[in-house]
The first five atom37 places (N, CA, C, CB, O) and aatype in JSON, in Angstrom:
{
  "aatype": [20, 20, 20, 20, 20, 20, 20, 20, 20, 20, 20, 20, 20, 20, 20, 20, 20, 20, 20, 20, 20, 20, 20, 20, 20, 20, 20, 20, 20, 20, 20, 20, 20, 20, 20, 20, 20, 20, 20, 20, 20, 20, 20, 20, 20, 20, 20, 20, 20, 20, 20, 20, 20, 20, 20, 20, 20, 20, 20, 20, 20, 20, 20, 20, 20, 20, 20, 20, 20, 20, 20, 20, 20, 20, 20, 20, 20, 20, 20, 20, 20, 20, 20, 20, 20, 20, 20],
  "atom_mask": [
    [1, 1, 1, 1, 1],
    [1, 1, 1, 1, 1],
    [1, 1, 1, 1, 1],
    [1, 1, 1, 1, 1],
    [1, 1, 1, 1, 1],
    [1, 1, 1, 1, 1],
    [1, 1, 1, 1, 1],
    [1, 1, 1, 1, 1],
    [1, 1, 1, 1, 1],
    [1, 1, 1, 1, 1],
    [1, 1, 1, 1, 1],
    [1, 1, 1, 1, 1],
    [1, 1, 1, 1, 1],
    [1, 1, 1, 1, 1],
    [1, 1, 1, 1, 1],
    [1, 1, 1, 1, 1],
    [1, 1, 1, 1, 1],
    [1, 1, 1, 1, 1],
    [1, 1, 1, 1, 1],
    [1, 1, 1, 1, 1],
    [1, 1, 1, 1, 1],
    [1, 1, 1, 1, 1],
    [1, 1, 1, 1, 1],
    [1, 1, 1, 1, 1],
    [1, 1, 1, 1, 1],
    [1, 1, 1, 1, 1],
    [1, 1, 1, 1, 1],
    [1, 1, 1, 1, 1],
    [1, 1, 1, 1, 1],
    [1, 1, 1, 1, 1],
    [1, 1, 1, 1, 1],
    [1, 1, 1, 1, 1],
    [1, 1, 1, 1, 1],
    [1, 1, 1, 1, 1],
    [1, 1, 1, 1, 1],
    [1, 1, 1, 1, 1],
    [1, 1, 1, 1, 1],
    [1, 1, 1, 1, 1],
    [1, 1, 1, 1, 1],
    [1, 1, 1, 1, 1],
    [1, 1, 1, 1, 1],
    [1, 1, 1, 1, 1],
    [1, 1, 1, 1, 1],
    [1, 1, 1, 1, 1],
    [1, 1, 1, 1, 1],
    [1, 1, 1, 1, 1],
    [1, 1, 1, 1, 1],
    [1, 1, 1, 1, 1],
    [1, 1, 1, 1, 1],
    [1, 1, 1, 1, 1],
    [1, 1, 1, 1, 1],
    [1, 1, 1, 1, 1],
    [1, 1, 1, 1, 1],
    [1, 1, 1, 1, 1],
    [1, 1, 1, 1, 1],
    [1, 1, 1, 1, 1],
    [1, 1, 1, 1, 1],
    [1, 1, 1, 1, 1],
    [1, 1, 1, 1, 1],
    [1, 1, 1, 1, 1],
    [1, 1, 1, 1, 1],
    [1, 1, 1, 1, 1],
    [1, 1, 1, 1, 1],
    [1, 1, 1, 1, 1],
    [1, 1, 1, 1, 1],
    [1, 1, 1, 1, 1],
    [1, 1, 1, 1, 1],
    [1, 1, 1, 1, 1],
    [1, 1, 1, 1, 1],
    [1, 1, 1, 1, 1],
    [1, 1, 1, 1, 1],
    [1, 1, 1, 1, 1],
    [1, 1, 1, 1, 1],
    [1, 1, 1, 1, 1],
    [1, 1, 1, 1, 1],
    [1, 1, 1, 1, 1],
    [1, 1, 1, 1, 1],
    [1, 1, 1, 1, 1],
    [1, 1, 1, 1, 1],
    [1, 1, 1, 1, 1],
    [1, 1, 1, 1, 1],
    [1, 1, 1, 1, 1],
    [1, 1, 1, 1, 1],
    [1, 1, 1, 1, 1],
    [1, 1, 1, 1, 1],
    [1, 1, 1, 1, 1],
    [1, 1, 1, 1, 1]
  ],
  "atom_positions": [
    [[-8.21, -1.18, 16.53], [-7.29, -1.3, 15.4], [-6.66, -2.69, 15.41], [-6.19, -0.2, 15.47], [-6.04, -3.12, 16.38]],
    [[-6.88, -3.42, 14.22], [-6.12, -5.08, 14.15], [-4.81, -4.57, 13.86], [-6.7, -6.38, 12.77], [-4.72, -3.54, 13.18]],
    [[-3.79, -5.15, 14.29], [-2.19, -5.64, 14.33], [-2.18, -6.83, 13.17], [-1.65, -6.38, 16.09], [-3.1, -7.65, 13.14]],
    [[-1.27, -6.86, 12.34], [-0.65, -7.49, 11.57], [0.09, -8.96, 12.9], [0.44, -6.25, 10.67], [1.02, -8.81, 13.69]],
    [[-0.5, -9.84, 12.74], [0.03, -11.22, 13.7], [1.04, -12.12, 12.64], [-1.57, -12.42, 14.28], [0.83, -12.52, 11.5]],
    [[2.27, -12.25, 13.56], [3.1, -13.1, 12.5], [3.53, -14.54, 12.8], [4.38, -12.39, 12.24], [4.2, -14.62, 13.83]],
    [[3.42, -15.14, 12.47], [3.62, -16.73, 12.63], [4.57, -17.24, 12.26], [2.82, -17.48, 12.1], [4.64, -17.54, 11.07]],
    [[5.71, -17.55, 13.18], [6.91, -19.05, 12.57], [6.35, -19.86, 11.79], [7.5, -20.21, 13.7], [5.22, -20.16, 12.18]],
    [[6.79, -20.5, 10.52], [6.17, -21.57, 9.49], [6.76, -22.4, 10.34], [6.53, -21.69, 7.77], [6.3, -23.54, 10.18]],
    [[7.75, -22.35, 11.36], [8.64, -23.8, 11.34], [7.27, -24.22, 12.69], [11.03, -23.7, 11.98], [6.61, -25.26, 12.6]],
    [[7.16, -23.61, 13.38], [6.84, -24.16, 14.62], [5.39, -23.55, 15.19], [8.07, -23.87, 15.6], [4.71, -23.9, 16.15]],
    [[5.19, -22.46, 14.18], [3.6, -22.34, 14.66], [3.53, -21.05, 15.5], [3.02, -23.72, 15.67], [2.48, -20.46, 15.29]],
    [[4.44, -20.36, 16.52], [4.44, -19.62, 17.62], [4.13, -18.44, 16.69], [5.77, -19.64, 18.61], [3.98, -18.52, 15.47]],
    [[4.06, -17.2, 17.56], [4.49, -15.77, 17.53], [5.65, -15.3, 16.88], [4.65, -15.35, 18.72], [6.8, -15.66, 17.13]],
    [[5.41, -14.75, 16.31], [6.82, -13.82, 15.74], [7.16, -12.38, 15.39], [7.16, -14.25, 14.61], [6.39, -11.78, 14.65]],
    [[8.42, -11.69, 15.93], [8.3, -10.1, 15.58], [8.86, -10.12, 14.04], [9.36, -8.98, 16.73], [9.57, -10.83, 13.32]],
    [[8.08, -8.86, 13.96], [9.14, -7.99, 13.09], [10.23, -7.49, 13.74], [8.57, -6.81, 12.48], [10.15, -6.81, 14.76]],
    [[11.58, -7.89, 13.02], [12.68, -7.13, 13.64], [12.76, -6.2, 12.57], [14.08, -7.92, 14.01], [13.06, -5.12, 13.07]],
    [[12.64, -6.11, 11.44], [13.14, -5.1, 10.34], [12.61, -4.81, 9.29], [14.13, -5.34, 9.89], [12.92, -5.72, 8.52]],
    [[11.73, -3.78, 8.54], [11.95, -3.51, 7.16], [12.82, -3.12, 6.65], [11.36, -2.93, 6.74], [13.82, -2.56, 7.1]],
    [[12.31, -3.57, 4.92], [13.32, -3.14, 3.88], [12.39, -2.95, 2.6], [14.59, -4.31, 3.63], [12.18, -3.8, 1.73]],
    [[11.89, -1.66, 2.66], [11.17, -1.15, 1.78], [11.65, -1.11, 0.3], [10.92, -0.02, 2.25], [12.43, -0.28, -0.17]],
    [[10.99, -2.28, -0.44], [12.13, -1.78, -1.95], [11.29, -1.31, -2.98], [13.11, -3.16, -2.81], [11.83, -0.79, -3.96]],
    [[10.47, -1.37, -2.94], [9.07, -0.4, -3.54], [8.12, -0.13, -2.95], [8.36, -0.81, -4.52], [7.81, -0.73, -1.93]],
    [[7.25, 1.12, -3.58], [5.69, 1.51, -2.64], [5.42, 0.4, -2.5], [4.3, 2.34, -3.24], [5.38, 0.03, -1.33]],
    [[5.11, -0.69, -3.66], [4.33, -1.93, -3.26], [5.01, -3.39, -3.03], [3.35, -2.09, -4.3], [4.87, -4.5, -3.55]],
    [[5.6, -2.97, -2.26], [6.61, -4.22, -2.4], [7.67, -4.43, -0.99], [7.66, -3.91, -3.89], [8.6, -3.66, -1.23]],
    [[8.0, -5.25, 0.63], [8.7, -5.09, 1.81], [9.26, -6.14, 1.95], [8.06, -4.77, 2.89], [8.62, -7.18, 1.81]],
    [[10.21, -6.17, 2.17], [11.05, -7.53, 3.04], [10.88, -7.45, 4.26], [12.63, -7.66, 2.97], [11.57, -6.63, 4.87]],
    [[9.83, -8.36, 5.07], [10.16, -7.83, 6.28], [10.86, -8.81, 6.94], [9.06, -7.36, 7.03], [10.8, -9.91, 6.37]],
    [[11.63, -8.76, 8.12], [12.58, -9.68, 8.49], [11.96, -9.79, 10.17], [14.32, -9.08, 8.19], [11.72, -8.95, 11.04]],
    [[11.85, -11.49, 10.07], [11.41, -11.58, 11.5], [11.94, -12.5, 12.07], [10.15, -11.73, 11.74], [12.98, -13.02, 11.65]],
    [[11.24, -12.93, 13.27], [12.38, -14.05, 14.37], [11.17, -14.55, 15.46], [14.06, -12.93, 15.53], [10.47, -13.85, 16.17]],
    [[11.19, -15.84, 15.33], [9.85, -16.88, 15.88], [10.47, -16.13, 17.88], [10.21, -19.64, 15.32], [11.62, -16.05, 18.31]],
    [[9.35, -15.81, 18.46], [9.55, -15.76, 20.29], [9.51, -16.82, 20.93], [8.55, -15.04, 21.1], [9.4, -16.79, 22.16]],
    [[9.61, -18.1, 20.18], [9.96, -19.44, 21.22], [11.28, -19.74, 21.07], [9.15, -20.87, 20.93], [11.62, -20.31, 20.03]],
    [[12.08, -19.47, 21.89], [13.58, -19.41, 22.21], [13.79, -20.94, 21.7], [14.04, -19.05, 24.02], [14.6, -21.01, 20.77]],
    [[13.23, -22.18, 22.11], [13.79, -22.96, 21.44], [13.99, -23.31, 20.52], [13.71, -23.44, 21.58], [14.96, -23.96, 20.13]],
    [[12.48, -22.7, 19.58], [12.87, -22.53, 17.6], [13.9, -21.31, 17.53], [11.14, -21.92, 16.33], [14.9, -21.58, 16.87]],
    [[13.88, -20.53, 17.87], [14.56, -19.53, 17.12], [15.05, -19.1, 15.77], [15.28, -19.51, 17.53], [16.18, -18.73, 15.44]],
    [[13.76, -19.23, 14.94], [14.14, -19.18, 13.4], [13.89, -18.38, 13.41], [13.78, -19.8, 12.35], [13.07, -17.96, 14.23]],
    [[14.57, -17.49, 12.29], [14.51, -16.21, 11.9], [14.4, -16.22, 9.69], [16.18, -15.44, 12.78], [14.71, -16.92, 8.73]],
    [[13.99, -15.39, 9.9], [13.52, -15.58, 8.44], [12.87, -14.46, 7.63], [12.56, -16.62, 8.42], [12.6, -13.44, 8.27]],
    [[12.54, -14.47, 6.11], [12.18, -13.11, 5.79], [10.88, -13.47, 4.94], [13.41, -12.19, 4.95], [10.6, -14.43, 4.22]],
    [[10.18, -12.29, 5.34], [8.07, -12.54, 4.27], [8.78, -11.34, 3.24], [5.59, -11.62, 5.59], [9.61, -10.44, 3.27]],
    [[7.7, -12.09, 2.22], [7.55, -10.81, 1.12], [6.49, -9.96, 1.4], [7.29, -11.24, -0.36], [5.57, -10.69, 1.04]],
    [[5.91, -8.82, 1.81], [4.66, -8.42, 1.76], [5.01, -7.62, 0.18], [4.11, -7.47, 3.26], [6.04, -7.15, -0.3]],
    [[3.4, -7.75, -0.38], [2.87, -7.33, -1.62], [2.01, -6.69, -1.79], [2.61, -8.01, -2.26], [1.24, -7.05, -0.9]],
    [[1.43, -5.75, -2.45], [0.43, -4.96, -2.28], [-0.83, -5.86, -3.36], [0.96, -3.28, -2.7], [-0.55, -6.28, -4.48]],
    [[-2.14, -6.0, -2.76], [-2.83, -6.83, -3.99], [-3.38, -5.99, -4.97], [-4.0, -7.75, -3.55], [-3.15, -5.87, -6.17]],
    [[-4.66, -5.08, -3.73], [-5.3, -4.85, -5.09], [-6.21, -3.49, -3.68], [-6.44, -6.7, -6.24], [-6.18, -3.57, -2.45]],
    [[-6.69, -2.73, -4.32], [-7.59, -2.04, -3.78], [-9.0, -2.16, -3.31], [-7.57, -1.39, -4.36], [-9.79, -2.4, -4.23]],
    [[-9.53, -2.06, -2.06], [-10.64, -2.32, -1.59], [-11.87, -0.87, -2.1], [-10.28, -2.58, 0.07], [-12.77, -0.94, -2.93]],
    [[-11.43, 0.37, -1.22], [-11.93, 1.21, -1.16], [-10.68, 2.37, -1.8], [-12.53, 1.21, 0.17], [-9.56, 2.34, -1.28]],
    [[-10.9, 3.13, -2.67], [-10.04, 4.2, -2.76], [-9.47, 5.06, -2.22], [-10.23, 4.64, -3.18], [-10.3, 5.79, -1.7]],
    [[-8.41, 5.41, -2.03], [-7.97, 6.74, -0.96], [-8.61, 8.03, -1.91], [-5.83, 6.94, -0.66], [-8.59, 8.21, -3.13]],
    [[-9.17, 8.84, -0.8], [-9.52, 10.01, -0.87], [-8.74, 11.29, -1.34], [-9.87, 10.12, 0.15], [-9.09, 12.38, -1.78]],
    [[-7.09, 10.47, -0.99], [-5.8, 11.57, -1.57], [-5.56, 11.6, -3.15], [-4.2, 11.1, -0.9], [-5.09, 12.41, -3.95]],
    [[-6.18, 10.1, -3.2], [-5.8, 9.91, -4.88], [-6.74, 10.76, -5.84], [-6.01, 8.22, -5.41], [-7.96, 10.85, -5.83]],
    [[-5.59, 11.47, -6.85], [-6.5, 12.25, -7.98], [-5.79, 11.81, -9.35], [-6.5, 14.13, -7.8], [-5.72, 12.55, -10.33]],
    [[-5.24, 10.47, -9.31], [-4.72, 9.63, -10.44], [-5.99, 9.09, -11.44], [-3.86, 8.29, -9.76], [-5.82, 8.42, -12.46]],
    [[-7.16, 9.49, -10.96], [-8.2, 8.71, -11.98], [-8.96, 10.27, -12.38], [-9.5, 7.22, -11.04], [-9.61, 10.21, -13.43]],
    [[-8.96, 10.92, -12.07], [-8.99, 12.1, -12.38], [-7.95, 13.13, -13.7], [-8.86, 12.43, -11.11], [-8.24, 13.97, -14.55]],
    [[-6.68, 12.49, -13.25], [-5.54, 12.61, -14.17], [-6.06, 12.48, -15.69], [-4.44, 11.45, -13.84], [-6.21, 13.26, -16.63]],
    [[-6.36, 10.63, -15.34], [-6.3, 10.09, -16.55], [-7.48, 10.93, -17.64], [-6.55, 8.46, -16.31], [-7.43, 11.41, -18.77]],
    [[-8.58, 10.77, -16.53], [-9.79, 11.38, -17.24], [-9.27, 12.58, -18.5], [-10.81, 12.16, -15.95], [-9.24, 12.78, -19.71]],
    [[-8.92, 13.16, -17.16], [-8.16, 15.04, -18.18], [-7.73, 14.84, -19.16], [-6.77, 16.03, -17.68], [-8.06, 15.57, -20.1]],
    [[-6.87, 13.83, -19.32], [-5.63, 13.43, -20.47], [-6.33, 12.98, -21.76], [-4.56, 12.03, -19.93], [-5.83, 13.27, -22.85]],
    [[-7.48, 12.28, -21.66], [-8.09, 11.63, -22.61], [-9.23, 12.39, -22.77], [-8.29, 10.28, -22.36], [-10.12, 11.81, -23.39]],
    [[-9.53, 13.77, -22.31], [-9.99, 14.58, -22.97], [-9.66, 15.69, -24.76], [-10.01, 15.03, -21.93], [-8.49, 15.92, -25.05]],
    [[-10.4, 16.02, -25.35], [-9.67, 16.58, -25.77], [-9.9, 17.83, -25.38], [-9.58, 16.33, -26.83], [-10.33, 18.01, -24.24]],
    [[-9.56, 19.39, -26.62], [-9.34, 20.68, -25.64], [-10.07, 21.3, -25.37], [-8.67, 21.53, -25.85], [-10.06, 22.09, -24.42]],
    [[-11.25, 21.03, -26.48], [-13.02, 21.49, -26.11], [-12.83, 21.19, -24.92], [-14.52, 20.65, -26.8], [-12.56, 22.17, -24.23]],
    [[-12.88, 19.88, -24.18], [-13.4, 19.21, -23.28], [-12.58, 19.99, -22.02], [-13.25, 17.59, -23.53], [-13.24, 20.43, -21.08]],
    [[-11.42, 20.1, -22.04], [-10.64, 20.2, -21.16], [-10.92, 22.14, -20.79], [-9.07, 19.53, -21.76], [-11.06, 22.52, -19.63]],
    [[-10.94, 22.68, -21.47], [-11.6, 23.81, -20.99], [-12.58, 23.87, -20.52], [-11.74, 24.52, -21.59], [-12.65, 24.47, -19.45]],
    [[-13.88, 23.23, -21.13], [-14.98, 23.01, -20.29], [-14.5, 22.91, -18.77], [-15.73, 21.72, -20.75], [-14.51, 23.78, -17.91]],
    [[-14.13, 21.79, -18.73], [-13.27, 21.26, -17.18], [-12.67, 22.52, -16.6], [-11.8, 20.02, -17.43], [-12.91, 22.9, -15.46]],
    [[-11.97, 23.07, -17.35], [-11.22, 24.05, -16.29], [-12.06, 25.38, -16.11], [-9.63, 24.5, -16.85], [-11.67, 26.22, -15.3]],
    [[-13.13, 25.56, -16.8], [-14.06, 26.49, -16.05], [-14.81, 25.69, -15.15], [-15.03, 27.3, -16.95], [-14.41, 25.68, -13.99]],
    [[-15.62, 25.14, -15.37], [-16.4, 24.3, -14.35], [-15.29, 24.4, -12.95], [-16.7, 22.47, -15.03], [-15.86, 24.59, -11.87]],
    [[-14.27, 24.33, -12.92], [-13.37, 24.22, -11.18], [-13.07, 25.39, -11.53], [-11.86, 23.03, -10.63], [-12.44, 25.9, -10.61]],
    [[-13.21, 26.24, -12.55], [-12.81, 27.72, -11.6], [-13.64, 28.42, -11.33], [-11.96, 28.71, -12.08], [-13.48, 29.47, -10.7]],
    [[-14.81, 27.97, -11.8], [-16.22, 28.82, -11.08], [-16.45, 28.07, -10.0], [-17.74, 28.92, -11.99], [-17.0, 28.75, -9.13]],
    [[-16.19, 26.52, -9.58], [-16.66, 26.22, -8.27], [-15.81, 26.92, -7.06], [-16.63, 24.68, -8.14], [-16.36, 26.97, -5.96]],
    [[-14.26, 27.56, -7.22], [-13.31, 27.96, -6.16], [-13.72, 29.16, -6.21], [-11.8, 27.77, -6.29], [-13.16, 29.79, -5.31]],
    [[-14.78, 30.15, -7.09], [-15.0, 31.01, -6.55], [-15.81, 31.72, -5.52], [-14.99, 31.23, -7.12], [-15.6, 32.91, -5.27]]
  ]
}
C-alpha cells in the first residue's frame, strides 16, 4: 500500500500531517509541519478530488440517472426484469 509523502515547499524535507479539516466530500485542508527542526514551517495543502479512474462498485448514481430518463413503459420493463432476477 503507497502512503501519501509530504514535502516542505520551503526546504524540501519530510512533512506530517498534523490535521484535517474536511469541508467537503471533495474538498481537505490538511495542515502540516516540515520534520527538520531547523525549518519548522508549518503550513496548509488543499487536497481536491480530480476526476475518476476506475468506478466504485458502491456507486448506483449512473444507474439512477439511467431510471430517471426513462420513461414508464421503460421503467416497468426495468422493474420486472430485477424482480424476476431476485427471485
Amino acid at each position: 500500500m503507497q502512503v501519501l509523502k509530504i514535502f516542505c515547499p520551503v526546504c524540501g524535507h519530510r512533512a506530517t500531517i498534523r490535521k484535517s479539516n474536511r469541508k467537503h466530500r471533495e474538498i481537505s485542508d490538511v495542515y502540516c509541519a516540515c520534520n527538520d527542526v531547523e525549518c519548522g514551517h508549518t503550513y496548509v495543502l488543499n487536497i481536491t478530488f480530480s476526476h475518476t479512474i476506475s468506478p466504485s462498485a458502491k456507486s448506483d448514481e449512473h444507474i439512477q440517472t439511467m431510471i430517471e430518463n426513462f420513461n414508464p413503459h421503460q421503467r416497468q420493463l426495468a422493474l420486472g426484469l430485477l424482480n424476476s432476477s431476485t427471485v
